[in-house]
mmCIF file of the C-alpha atoms, coordinates in Angstrom:
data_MODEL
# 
_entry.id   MODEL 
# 
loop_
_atom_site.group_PDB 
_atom_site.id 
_atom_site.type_symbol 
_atom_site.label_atom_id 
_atom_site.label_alt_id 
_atom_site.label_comp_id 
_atom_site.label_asym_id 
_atom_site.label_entity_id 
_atom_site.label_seq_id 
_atom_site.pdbx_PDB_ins_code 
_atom_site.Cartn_x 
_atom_site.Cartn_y 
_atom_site.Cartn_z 
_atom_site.occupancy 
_atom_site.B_iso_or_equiv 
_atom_site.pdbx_formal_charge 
_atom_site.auth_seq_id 
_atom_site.auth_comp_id 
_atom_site.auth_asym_id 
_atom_site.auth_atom_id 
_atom_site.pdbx_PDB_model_num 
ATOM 1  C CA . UNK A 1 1  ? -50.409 -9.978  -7.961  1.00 0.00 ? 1  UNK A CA 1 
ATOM 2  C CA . UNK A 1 2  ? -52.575 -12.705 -9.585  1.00 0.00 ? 2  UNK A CA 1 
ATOM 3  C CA . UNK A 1 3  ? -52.283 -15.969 -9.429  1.00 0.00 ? 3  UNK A CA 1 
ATOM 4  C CA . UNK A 1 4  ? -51.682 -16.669 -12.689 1.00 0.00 ? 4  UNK A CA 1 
ATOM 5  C CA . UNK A 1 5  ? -48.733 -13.798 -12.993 1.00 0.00 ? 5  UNK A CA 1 
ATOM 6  C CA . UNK A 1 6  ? -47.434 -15.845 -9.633  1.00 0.00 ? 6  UNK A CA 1 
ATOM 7  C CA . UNK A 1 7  ? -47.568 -19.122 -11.352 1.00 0.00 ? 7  UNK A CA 1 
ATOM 8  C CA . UNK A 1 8  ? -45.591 -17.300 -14.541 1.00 0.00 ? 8  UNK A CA 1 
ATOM 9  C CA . UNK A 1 9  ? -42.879 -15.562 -12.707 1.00 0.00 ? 9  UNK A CA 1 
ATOM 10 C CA . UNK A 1 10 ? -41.948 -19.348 -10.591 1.00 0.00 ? 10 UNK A CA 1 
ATOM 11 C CA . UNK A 1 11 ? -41.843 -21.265 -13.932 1.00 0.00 ? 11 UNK A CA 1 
ATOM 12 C CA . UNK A 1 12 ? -39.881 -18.179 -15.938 1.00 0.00 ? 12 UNK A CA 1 
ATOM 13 C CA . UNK A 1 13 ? -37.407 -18.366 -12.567 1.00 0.00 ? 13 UNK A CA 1 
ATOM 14 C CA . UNK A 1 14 ? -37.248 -22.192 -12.524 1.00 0.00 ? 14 UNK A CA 1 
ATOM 15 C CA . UNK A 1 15 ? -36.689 -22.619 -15.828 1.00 0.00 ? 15 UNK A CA 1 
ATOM 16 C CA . UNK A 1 16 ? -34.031 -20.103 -16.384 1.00 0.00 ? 16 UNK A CA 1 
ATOM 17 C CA . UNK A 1 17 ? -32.426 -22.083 -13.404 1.00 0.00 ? 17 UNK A CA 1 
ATOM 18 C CA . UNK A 1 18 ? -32.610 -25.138 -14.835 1.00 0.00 ? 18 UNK A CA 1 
ATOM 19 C CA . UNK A 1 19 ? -31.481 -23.468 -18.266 1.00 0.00 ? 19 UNK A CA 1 
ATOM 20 C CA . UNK A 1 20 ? -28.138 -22.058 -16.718 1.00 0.00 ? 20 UNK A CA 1 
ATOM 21 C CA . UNK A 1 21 ? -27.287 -25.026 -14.434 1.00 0.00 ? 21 UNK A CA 1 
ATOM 22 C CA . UNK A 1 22 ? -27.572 -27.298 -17.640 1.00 0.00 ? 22 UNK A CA 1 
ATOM 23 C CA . UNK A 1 23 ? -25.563 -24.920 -19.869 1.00 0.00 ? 23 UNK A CA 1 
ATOM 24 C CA . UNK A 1 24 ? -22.932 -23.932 -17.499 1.00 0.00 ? 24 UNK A CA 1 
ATOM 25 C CA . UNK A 1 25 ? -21.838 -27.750 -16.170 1.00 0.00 ? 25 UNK A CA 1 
ATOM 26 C CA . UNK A 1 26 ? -18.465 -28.340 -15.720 1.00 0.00 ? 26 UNK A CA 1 
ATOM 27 C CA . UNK A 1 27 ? -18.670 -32.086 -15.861 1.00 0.00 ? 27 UNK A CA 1 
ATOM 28 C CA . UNK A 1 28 ? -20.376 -34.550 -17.575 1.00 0.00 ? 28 UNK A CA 1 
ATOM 29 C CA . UNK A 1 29 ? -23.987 -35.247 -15.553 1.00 0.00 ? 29 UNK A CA 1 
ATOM 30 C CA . UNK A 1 30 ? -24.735 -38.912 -15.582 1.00 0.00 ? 30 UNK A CA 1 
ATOM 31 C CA . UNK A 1 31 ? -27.625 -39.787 -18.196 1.00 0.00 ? 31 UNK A CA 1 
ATOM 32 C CA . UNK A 1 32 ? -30.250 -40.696 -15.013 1.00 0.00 ? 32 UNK A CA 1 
ATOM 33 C CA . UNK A 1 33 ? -29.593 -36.798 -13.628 1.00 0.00 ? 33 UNK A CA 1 
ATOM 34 C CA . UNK A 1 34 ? -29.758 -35.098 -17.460 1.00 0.00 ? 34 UNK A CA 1 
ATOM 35 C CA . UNK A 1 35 ? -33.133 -37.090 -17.751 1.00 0.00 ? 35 UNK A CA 1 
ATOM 36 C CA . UNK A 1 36 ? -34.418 -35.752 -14.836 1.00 0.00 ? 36 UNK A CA 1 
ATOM 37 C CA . UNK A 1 37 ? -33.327 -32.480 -15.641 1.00 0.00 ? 37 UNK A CA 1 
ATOM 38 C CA . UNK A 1 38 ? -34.929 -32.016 -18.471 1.00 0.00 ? 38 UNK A CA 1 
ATOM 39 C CA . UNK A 1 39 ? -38.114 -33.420 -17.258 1.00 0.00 ? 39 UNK A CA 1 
ATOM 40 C CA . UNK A 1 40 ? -38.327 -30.790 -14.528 1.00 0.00 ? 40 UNK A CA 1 
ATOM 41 C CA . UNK A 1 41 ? -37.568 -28.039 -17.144 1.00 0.00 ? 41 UNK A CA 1 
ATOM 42 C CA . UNK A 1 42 ? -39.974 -29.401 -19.760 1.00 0.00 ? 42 UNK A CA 1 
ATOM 43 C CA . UNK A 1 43 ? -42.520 -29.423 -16.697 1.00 0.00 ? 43 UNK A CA 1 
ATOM 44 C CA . UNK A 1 44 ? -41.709 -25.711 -15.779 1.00 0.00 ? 44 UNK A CA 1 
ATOM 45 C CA . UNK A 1 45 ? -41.669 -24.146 -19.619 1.00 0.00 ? 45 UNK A CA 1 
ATOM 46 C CA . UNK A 1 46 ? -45.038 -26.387 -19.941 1.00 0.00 ? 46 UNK A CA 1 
ATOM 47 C CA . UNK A 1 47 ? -46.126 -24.280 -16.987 1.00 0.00 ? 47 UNK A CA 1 
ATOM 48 C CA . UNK A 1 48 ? -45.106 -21.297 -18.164 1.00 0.00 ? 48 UNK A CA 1 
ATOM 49 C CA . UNK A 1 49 ? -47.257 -21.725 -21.596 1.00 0.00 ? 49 UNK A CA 1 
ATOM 50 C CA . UNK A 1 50 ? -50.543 -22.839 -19.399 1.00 0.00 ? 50 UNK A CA 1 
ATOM 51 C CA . UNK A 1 51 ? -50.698 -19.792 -16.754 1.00 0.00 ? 51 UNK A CA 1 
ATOM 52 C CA . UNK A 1 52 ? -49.745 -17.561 -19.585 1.00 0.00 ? 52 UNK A CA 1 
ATOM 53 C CA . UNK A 1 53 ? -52.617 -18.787 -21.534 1.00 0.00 ? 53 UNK A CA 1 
ATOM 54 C CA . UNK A 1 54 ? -55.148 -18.791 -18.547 1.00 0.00 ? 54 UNK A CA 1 
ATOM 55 C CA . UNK A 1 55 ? -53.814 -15.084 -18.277 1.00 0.00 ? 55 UNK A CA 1 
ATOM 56 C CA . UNK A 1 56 ? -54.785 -14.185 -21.267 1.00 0.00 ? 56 UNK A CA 1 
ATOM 57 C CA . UNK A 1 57 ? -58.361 -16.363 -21.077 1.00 0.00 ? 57 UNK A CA 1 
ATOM 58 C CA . UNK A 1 58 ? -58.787 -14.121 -17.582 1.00 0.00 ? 58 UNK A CA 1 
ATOM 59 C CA . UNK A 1 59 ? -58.904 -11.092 -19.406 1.00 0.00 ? 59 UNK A CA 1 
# 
């Protein structure tokens, strides 16, 4: 496996994470946490985009 495909399957998988745990929460999440969280999942679909672009710029 490449390193690019590597880099595409951790950022699919952490952002799907990050997807479910912020649709499925039970409580309220204090506005600090839900900041955070969506940083981290803006940072993994931004991810996501570059290795799947340098995938397709490696072929």
């Amino acid at each position: 496996m490449q390193r690019w495909q590597k880099l595409m399957l951790m950022s699919a998988a952490s952002s799907a994470l990050l997807i479910y745990e912020i649709t499925t929460a039970t409580e309220a999440t204090s506005q600090a946490l839900a900041v955070l969280q969506y940083g981290f999942l803006a940072c993994a679909l931004i991810g996501l985009v570059g290795s799947l672009v340098m995938y397709v710029q490696q072929e």
